[in-house]
ZAMISE-213751 format. One record per residue (C-alpha): residue number from 1; x, y, z; residue in one letter. Coordinates in steps of 0.02 Angstrom, whole numbers, padded with zeros to 5 digits. Example, Ala and Ser with C-alpha at 12.3 -4.5 7.8 and 13.67 -1.06 7.14 Angstrom:
SITE   num       xx       yy       zz   residu
SITE     1    00615   -00225    00390        A
SITE     2    00684   -00053    00357        S
This chain:
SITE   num       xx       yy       zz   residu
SITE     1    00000    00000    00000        X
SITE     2    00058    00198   -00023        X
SITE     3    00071    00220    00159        X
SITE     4    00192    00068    00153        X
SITE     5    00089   -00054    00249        X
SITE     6    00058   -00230    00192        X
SITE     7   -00147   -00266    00186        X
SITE     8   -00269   -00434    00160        X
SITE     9   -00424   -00422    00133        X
SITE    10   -00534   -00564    00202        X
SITE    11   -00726   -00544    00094        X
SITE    12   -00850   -00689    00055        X
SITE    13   -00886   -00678   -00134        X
SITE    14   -01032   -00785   -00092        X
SITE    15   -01124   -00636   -00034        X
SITE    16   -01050   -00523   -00156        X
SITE    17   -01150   -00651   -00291        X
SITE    18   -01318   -00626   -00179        X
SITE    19   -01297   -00442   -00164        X
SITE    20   -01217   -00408   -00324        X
SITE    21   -01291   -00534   -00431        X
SITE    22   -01132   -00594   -00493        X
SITE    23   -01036   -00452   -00540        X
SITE    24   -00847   -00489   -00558        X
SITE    25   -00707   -00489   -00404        X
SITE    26   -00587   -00350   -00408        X
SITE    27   -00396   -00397   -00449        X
SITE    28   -00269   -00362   -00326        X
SITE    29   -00153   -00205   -00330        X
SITE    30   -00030   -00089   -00233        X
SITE    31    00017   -00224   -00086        X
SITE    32   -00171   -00294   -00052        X
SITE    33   -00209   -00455   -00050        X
SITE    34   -00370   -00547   -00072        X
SITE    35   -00438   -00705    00021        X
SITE    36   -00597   -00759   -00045        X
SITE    37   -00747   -00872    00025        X
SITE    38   -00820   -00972   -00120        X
SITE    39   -00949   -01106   -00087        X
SITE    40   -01062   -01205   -00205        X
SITE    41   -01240   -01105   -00208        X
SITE    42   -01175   -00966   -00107        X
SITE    43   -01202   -01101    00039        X
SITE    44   -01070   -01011    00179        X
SITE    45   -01186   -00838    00169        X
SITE    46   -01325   -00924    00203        X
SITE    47   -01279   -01041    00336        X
SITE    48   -01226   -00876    00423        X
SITE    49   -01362   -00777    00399        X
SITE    50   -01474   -00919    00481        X
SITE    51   -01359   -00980    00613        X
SITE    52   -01247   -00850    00663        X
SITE    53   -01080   -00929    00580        X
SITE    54   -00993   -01019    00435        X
SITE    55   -00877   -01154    00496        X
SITE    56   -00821   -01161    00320        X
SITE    57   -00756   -00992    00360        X
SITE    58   -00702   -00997    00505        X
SITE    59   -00567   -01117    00462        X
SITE    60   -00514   -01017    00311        X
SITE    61   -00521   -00849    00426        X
SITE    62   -00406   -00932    00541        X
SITE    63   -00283   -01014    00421        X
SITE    64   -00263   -00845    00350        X
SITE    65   -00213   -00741    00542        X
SITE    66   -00113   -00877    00570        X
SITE    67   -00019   -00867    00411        X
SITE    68    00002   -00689    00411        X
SITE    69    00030   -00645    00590        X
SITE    70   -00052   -00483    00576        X
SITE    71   -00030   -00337    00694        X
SITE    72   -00204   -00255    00678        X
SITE    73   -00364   -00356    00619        X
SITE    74   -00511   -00231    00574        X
SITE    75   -00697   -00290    00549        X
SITE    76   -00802   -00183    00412        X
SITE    77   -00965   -00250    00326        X
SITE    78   -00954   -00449    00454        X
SITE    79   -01158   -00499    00406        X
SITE    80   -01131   -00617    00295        X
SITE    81   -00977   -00681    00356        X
SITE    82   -01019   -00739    00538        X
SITE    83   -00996   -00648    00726        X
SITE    84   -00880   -00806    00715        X
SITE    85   -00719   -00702    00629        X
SITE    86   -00725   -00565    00781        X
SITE    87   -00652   -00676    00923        X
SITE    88   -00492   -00637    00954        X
SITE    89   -00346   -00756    00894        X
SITE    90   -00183   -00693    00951        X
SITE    91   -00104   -00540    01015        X
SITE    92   -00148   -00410    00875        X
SITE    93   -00257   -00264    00892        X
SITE    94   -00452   -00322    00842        X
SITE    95   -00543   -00193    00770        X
SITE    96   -00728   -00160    00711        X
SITE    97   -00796   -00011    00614        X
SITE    98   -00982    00008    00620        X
SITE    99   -01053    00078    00438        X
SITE   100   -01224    00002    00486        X
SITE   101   -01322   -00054    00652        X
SITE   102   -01283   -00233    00614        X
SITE   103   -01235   -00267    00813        X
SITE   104   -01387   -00206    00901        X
SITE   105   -01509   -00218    00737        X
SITE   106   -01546   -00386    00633        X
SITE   107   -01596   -00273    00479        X
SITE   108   -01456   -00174    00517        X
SITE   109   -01533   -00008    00481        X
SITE   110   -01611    00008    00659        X
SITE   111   -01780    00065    00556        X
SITE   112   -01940   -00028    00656        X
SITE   113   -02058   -00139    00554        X
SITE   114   -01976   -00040    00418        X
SITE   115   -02080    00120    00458        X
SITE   116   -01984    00221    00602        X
SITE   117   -01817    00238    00709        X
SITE   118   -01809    00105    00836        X
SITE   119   -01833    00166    01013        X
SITE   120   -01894    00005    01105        X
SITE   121   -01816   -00166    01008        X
SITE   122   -01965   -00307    00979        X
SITE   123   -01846   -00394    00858        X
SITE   124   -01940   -00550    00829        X
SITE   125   -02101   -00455    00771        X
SITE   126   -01999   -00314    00684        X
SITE   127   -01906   -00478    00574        X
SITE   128   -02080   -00543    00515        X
SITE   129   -02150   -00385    00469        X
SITE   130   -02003   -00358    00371        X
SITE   131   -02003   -00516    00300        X
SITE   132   -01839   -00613    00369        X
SITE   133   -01813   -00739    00479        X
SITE   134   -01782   -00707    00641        X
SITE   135   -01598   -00727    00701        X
SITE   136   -01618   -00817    00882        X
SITE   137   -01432   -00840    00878        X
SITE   138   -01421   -00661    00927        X
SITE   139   -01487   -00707    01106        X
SITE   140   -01340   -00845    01130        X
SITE   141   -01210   -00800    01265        X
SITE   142   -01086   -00837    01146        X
SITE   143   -01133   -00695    01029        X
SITE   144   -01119   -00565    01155        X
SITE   145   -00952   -00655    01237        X
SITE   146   -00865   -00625    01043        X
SITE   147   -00924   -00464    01024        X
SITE   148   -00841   -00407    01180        X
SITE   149   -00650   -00478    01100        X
SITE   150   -00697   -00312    01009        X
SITE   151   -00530   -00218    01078        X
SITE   152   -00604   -00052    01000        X
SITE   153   -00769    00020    00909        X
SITE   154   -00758    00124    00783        X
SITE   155   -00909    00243    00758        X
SITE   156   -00918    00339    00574        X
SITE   157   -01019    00466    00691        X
SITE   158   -01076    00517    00866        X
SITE   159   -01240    00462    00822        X
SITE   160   -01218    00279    00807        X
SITE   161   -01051    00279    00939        X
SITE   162   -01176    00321    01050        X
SITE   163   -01324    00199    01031        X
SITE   164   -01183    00046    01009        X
SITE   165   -01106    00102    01201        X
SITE   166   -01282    00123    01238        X
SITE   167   -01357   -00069    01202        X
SITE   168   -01186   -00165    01194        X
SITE   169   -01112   -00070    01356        X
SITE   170   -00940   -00055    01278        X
SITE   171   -00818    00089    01254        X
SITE   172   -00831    00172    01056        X
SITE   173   -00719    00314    00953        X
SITE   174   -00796    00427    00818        X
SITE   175   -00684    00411    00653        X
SITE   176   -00799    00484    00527        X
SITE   177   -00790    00402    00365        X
SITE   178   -00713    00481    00199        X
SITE   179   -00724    00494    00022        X
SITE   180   -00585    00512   -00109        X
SITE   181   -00520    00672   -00178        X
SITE   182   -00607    00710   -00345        X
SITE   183   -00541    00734   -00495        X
SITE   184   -00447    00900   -00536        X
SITE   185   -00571    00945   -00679        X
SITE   186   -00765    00899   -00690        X
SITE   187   -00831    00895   -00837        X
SITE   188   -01019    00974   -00846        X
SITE   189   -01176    00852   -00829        X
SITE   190   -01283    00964   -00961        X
SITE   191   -01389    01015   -00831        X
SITE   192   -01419    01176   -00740        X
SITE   193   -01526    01257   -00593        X
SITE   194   -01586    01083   -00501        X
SITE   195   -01588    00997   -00332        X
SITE   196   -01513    00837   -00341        X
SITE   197   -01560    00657   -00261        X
SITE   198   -01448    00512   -00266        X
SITE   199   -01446    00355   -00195        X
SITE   200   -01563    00189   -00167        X
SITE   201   -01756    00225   -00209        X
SITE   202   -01813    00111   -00064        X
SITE   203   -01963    00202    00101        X
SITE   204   -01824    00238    00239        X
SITE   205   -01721    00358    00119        X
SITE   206   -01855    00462    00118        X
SITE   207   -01886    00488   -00076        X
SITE   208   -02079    00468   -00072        X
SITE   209   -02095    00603    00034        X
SITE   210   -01960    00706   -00053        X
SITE   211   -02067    00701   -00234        X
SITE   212   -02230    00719   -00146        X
SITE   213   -02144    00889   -00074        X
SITE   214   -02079    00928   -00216        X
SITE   215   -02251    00917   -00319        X
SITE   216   -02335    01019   -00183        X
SITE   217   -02218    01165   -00201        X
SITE   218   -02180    01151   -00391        X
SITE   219   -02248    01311   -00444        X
SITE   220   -02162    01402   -00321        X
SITE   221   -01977    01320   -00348        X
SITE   222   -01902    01359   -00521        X
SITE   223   -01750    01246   -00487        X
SITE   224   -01806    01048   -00555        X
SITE   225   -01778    00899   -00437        X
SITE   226   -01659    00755   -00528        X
SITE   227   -01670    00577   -00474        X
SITE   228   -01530    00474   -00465        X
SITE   229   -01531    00295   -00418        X
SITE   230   -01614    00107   -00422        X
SITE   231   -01721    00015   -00308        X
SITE   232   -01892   -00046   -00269        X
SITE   233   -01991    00118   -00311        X
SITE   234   -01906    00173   -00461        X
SITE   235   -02053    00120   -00584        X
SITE   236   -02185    00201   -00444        X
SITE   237   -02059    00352   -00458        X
SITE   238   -02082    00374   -00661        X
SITE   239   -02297    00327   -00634        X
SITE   240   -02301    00465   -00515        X
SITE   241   -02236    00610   -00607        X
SITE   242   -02311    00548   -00786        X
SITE   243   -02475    00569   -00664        X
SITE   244   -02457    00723   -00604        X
SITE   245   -02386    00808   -00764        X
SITE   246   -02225    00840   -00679        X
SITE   247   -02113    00784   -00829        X
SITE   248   -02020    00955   -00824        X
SITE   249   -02020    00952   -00648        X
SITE   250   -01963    00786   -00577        X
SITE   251   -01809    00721   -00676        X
SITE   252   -01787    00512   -00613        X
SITE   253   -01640    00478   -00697        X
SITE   254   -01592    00307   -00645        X
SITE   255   -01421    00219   -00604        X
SITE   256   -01295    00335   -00660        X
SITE   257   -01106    00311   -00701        X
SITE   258   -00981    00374   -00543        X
SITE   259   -00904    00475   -00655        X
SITE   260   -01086    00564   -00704        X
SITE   261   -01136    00576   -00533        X
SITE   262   -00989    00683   -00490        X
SITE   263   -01060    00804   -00635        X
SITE   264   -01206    00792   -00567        X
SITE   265   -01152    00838   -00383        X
SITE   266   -01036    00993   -00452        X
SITE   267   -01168    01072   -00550        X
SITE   268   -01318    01039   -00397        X
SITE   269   -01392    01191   -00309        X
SITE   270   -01382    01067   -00161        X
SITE   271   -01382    00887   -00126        X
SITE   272   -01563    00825   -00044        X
SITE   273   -01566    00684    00078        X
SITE   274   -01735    00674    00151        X
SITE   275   -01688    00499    00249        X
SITE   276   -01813    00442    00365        X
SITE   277   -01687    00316    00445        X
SITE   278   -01569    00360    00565        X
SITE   279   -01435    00382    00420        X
SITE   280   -01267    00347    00478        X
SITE   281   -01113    00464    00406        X
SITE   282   -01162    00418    00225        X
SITE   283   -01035    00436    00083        X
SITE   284   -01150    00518   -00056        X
SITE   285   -01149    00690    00065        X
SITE   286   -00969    00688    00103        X
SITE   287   -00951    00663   -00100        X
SITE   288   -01051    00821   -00122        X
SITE   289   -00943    00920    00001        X
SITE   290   -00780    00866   -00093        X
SITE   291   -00847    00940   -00239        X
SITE   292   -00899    01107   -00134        X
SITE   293   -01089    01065   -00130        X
SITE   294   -01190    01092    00020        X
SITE   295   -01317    00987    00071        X
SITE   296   -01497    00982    00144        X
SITE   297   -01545    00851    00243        X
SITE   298   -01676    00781    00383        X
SITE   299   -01607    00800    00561        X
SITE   300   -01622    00610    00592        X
SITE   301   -01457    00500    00644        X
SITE   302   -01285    00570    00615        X
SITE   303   -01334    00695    00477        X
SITE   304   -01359    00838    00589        X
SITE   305   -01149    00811    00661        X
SITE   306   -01130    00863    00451        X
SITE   307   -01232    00980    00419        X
SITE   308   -01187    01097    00566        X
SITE   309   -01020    01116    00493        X
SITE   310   -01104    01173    00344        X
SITE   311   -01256    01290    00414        X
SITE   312   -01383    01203    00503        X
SITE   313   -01506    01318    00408        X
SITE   314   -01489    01172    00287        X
SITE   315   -01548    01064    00416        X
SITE   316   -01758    01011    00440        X
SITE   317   -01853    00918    00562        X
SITE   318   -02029    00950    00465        X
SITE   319   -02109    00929    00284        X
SITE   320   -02139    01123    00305        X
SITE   321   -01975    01177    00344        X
SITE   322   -01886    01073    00188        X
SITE   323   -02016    01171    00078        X
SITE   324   -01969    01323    00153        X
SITE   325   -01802    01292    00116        X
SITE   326   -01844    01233   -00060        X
SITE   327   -01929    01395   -00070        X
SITE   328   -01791    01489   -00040        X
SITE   329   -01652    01414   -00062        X
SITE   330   -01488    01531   -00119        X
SITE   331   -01328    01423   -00122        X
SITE   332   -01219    01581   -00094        X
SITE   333   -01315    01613    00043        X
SITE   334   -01244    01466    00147        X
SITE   335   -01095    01436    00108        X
SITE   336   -00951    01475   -00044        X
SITE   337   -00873    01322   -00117        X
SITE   338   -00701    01335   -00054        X
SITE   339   -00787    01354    00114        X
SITE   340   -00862    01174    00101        X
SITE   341   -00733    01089    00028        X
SITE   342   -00604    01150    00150        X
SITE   343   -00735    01067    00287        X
SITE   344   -00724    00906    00153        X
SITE   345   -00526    00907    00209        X
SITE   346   -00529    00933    00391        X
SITE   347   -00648    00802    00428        X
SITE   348   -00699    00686    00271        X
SITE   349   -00543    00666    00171        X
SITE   350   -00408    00506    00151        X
SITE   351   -00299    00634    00251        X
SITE   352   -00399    00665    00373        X
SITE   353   -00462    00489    00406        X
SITE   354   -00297    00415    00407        X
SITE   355   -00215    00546    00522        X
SITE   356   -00346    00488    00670        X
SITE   357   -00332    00287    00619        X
SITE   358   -00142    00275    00643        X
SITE   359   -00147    00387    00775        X
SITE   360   -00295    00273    00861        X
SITE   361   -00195    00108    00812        X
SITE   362   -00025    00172    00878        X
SITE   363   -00076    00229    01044        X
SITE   364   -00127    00063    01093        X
């Protein structure tokens, strides 16, 4: 790697084929090496998903630490690879970054029946109504026991540090996540004078409520709304502005290209992200801020630790305040773009994440 460390990376391509639907691995390069966990029909992702662990895995997870000898172990996206891989197996430094509520929350979004924020847990019910199975190995002692050979917690924001000390009583850091630097020159996206929308078109980001805003106070915003994106509601999405005439209006757009959604971000009055979930510190606004874009968002989760960097008269807690915003929106009015993307390099860059890892790992 450029920071001259040597890195494995330990990633079950059996889940990448469920999740992905088969898209192709990624070739190693610049000192990382990759350790794949391949079973016939996916079988290892899930055995774990239903019972907690892979023993298929396990082995291979433990042939590789004690091949390598490594001095730090760190945990990222664990789901579909079994609580199995966090015990402890020698003297190195075992670490776990939470991106999603996966510890304390079986969906791992910590968003109840799949309609609000989760307050009080009924995690049996709130599985059916979603439409999983329930995950009793959760309640084993030995779940909790391997969670706790955790030796630190890394929380992407204060928001989520707080509920994992909270329910797992154990001791968490905030390292917010970060995005690359973008390139030097953007290229235009062809469009001008819009709000912008980007990411999964599922209930809990908060898109149905963001077009039905949005048609409301159409006649009153000149700026159009552009939808970026796949998921669940995307053909509801097109229905309902072909039927309420909002063609001009209401742009959906559909998956874009990374290198088009960074034209899309650098010519945006402002990024929108109406999330009903309690959103973690997600990538898609620290993208906008590298590119000097602010951002409006819902106060729920760690988006309000963001946005009051920015101006947290970009930040809403009601349908009637986001219109108001809408309304009135003027982007020099918050903030000038070498404003926002010097708060992009203080807190959300490579640079900035890296500085507070090493010095995290180190001081152990």
């Amino acid at each position: 790697m450029k920071t001259g460390h040597e890195a494995h990376v330990f990633h079950s391509l059996d889940a990448y084929r469920i999740k992905r639907k088969g898209r192709p691995e990624k070739a190693e390069s610049d000192g990382v090496h990759t350790h794949v966990v391949k079973t016939r029909f996916n079988l290892s992702s899930y055995a774990t998903y239903i019972l907690g662990n892979s023993s298929s895995v396990i082995k291979k997870f433990e042939r590789l630490t004690e091949d390598v000898k490594p001095d730090v172990v760190h945990h990222h996206n664990i789901s579909l690879l079994g609580y199995g891989i966090l015990k402890k197996r020698s003297d190195c430094l075992n670490l776990y970054t939470a991106h999603d509520y996966w510890l304390i929350c079986q969906e791992t979004n910590l968003f109840k029946n799949g309609s609000e924020i989760c307050g009080e847990p009924s995690c049996f019910l709130c599985a059916l109504r979603c439409g999983r199975l329930p995950q009793f190995w959760r309640l084993r002692k030995g779940f909790k026991e391997t969670v706790r050979d955790i030796d630190i917690f890394i929380a992407p924001s204060n928001y989520i540090r707080k509920r994992i000390s909270q329910d797992l009583d154990v001791k968490a850091v905030t390292i917010p996540n970060f995005v690359p630097e973008p390139v030097g020159s953007i290229e235009s996206s062809g469009f001008s004078n819009f709000f912008l929308y980007a990411g999964v078109l599922e209930k809990h980001k908060g898109i149905l409520s963001l077009i039905n805003i949005y048609k409301e106070i159409s006649g009153e915003v000149d700026a159009r709304l552009l939808i970026t994106g796949s998921g669940p509601l995307e053909d509801y999405i097109k229905e309902f502005v072909k039927r309420n005439e909002l063609e001009g209006k209401i742009i959906p757009l559909g998956w874009v290209t990374r290198d088009f959604l960074y034209r899309l971000l650098n010519d945006a009055n402002a990024l929108i992200m109406p999330s009903i979930w309690a959103e973690n510190c997600p990538l898609i606004a620290l993208e906008a801020l590298s590119v000097g874009t602010p951002v409006i968002a819902s106060s729920n989760g760690g988006l309000p630790e963001i946005l009051e960097k920015i101006h947290k008269g970009l930040l809403y807690k009601s349908s009637d305040e986001l219109k108001e915003i809408l309304a009135n929106f003027d982007r020099k009015k918050y903030a000038s773009q070498p404003r926002i993307k010097d708060i992009y390099k203080e807190y959300y860059s490579p640079i900035a994440y890296l500085k507070k890892y090493l010095e995290l790992v180190t001081a152990r």
